[in-house]
Backbone as a chain_set.jsonl record, in Angstrom:
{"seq": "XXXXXXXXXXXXXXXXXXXXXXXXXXXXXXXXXXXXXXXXXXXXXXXXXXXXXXXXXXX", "coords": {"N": [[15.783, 23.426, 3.009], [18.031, 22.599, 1.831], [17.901, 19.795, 2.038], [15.428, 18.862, 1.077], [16.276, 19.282, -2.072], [17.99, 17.015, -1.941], [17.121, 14.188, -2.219], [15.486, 13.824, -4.123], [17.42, 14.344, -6.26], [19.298, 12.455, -5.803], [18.132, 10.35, -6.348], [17.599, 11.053, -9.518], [19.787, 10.943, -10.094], [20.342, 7.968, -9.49], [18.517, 7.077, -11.79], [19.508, 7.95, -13.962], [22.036, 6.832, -14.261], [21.083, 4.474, -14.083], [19.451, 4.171, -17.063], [21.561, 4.093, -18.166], [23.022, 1.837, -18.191], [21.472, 0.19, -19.756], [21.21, -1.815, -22.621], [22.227, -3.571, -25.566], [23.476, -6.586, -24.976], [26.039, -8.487, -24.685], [28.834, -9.813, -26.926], [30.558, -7.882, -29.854], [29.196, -7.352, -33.124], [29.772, -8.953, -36.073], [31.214, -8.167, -38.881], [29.33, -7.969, -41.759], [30.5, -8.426, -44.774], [33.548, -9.342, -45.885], [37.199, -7.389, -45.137], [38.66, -6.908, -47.521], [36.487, -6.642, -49.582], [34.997, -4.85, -48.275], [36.742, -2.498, -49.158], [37.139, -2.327, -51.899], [37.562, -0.72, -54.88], [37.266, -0.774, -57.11], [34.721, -2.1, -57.661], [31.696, -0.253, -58.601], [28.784, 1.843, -57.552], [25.324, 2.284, -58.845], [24.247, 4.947, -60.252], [21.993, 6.676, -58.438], [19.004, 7.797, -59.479], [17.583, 11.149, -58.863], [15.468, 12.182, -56.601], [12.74, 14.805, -56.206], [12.446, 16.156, -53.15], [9.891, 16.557, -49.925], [11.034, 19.019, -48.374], [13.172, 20.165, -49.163], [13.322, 22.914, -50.189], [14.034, 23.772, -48.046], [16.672, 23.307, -47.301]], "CA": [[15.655, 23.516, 1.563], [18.829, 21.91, 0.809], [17.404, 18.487, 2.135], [14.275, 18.687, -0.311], [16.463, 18.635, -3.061], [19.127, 15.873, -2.184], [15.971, 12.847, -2.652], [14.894, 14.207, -6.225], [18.444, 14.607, -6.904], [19.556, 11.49, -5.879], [17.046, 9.148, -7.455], [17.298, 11.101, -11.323], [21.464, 10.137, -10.492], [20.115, 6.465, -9.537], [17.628, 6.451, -12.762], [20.273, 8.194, -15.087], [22.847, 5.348, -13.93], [20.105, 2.777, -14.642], [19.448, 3.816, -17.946], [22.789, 4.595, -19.235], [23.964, 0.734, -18.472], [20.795, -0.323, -20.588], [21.511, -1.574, -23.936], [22.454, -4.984, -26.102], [25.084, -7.434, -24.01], [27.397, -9.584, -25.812], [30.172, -9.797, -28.261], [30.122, -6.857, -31.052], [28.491, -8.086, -34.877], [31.237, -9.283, -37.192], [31.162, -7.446, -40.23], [28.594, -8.86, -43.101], [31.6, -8.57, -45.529], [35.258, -8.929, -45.628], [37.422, -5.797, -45.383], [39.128, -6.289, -49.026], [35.296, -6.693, -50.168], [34.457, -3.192, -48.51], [37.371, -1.581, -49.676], [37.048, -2.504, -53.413], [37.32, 0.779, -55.442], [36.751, -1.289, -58.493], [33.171, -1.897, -58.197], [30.876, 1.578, -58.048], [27.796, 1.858, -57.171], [24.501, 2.561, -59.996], [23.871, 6.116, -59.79], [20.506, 7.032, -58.208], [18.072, 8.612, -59.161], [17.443, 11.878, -57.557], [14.112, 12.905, -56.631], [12.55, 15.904, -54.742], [11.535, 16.01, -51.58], [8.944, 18.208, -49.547], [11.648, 19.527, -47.265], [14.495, 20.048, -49.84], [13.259, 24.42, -50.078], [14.467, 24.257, -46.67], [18.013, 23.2, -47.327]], "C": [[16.633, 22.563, 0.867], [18.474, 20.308, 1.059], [16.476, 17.955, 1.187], [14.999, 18.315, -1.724], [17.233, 17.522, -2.782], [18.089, 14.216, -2.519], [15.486, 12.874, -4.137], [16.274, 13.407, -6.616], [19.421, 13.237, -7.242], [18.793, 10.088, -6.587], [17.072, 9.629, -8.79], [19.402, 11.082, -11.131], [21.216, 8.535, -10.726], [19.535, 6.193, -11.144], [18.591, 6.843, -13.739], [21.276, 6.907, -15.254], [22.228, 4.316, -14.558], [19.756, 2.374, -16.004], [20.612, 3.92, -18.913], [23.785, 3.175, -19.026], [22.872, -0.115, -19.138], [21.52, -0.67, -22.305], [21.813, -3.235, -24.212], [23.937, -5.44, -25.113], [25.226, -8.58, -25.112], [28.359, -9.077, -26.277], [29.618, -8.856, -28.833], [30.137, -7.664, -32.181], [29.722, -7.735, -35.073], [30.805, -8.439, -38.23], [30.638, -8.11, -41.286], [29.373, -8.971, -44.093], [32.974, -8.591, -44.834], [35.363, -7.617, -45.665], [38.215, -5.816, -46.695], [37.144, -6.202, -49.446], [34.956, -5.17, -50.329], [35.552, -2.113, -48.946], [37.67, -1.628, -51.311], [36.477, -1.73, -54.093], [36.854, 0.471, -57.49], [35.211, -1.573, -58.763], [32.696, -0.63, -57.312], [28.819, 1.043, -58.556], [26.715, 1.926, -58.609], [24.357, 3.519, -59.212], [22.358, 5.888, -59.358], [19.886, 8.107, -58.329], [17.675, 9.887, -58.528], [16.284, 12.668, -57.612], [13.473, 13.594, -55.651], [11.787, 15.229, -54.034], [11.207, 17.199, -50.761], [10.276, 19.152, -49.658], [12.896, 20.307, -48.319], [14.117, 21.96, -50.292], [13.779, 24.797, -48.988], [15.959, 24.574, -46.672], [18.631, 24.064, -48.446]], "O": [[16.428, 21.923, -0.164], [18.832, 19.558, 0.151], [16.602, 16.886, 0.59], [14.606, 17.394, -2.44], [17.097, 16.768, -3.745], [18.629, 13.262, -3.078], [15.218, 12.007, -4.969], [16.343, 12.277, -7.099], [20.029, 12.946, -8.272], [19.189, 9.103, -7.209], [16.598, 8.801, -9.568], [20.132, 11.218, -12.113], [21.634, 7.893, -11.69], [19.994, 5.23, -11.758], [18.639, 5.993, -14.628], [21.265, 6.144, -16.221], [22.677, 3.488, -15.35], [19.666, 1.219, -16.421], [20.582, 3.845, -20.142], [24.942, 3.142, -19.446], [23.2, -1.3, -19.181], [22.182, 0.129, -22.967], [21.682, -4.067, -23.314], [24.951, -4.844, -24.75], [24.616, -9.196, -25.986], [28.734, -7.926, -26.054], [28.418, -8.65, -28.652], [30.946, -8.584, -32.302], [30.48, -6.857, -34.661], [29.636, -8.072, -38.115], [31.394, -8.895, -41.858], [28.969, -9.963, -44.7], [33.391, -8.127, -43.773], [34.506, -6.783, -45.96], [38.509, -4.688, -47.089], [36.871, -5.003, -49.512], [34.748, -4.456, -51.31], [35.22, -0.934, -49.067], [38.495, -0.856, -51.801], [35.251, -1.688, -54.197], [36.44, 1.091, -58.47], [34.611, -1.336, -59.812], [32.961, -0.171, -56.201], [28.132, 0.38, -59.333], [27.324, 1.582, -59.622], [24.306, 3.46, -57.983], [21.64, 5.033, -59.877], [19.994, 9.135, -57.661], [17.344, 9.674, -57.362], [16.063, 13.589, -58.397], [13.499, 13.26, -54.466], [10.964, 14.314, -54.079], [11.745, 18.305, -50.719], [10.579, 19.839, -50.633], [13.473, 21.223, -47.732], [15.097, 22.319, -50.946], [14.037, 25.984, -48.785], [16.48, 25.612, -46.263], [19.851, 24.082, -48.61]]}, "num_chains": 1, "name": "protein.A"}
């Protein structure tokens, strides 16, 4: 019995492995702004709008 599982067991370790070194390779993205830019408490946003939604009886 314990042989049956060690072949499953070992191939969803191999495939977990396989997909958990999937993903983008390179350098990490620079930042589309400076950091005084994003920390500039002087400009604010335009309020939005706020409009229902289905789901919003749920919350």
């Amino acid at each position: 019995m314990i042989r049956s599982l060690i072949v499953p067991l070992a191939v969803l370790a191999l495939a977990s492995l396989t997909l958990a070194g999937c993903g983008r390779k390179g350098d990490l993205d620079v930042p589309g702004t400076p950091v005084a830019d994003q920390n500039n408490a002087s400009r604010k946003a335009a309020p939005v709008e706020d409009r229902p939604f289905v789901l919003d009886p749920l919350l």
